[in-house]
Every structure is written in C-alpha cells, then in structure tokens.
C-alpha positions in Angstrom: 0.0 0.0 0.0 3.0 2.7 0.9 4.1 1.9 -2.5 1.1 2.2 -4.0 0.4 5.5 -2.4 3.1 7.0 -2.5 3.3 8.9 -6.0 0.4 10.4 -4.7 1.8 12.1 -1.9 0.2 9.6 0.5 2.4 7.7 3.5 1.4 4.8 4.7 2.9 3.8 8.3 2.4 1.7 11.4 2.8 2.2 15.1 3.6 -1.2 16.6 3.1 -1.2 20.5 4.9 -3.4 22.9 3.7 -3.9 26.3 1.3 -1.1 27.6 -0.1 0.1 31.3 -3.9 -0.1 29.9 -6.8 -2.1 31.0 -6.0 -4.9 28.8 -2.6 -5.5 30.7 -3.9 -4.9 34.0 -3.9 -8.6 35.0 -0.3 -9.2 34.0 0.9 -6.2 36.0 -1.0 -7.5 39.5 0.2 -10.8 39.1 4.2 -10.0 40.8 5.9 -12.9 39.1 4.3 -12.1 35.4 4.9 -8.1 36.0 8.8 -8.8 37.0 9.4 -11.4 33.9 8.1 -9.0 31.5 9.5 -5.4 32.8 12.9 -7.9 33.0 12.9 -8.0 29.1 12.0 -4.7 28.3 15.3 -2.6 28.2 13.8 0.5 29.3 12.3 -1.2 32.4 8.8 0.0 32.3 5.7 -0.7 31.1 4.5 2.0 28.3 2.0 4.3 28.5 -0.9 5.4 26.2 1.2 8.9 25.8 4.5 6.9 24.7 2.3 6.3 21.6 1.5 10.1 21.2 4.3 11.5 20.1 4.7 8.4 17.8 1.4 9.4 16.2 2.4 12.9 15.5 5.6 11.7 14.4 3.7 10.2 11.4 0.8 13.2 11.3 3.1 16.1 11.1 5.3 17.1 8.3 8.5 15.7 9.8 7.6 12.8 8.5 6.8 13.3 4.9 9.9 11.6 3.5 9.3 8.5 5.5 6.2 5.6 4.3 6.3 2.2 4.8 7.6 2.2 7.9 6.4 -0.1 11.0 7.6 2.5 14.6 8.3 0.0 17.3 7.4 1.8 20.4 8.1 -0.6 23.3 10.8 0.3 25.2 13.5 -1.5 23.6 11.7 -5.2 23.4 12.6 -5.8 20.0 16.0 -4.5 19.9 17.2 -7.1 22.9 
C-alpha cells in the first residue's frame, strides 16, 4: 500500500506497540511474578504508557515525516532490539 500510495503524496505507516499500562494489561501487572518477567525483558524497564504512543502518532501526522512511508515505529521500550 505505501508503495502504491506514494506517487500520490500519501504515507502509509504503522505504530507497533509493545507492552502497555492499559486495562488490557492490567492482570499481567497485579500478578508480581508475570509483571517482574516482563518489565525484566523490556530494556527501558517499564511498562508504556498510552502517551508513549502520542508523540509516535504525531511523528507520522506532522510534516517531519513526509519523507518517510512504509515504515512499521516499534514503540516498546527497547523489546525488539534485545
């Protein structure tokens, strides 16, 4: 689809979350052993928030990124990159 899109001035990107502090996680974070063996793999040591993701999304929305399509933004504290 980027490819597609892109002669006509259209970027197509992704914003791929790793673990975040949101309802849907809120059983792995009460249950101590399951919190600890995840936070213990993310590098930044933390679980992500809803605002992590913000800036990501502007990122893509404002004109910084006009060059850039295609593109899939890991934004999860370092998961991937261990």
């Amino acid at each position: 689809m980027a490819n597609e899109l892109a002669a006509k001035g259209i970027t197509v990107n992704a914003i791929a979350p790793g673990y975040m502090d949101t309802d849907n996680t809120e059983a792995l974070r009460n249950d101590p052993n399951r919190n600890r063996s995840i936070l213990e793999r993310i590098p930044a040591g933390r679980w992500g928030t809803p605002s992590d993701l913000d800036t990501a999304a502007l990122f893509f929305a404002s004109p910084a990124s006009g060059y850039v399509t295609g593109q899939v933004l890991a934004v999860d504290g370092g998961w991937l990159a261990r």
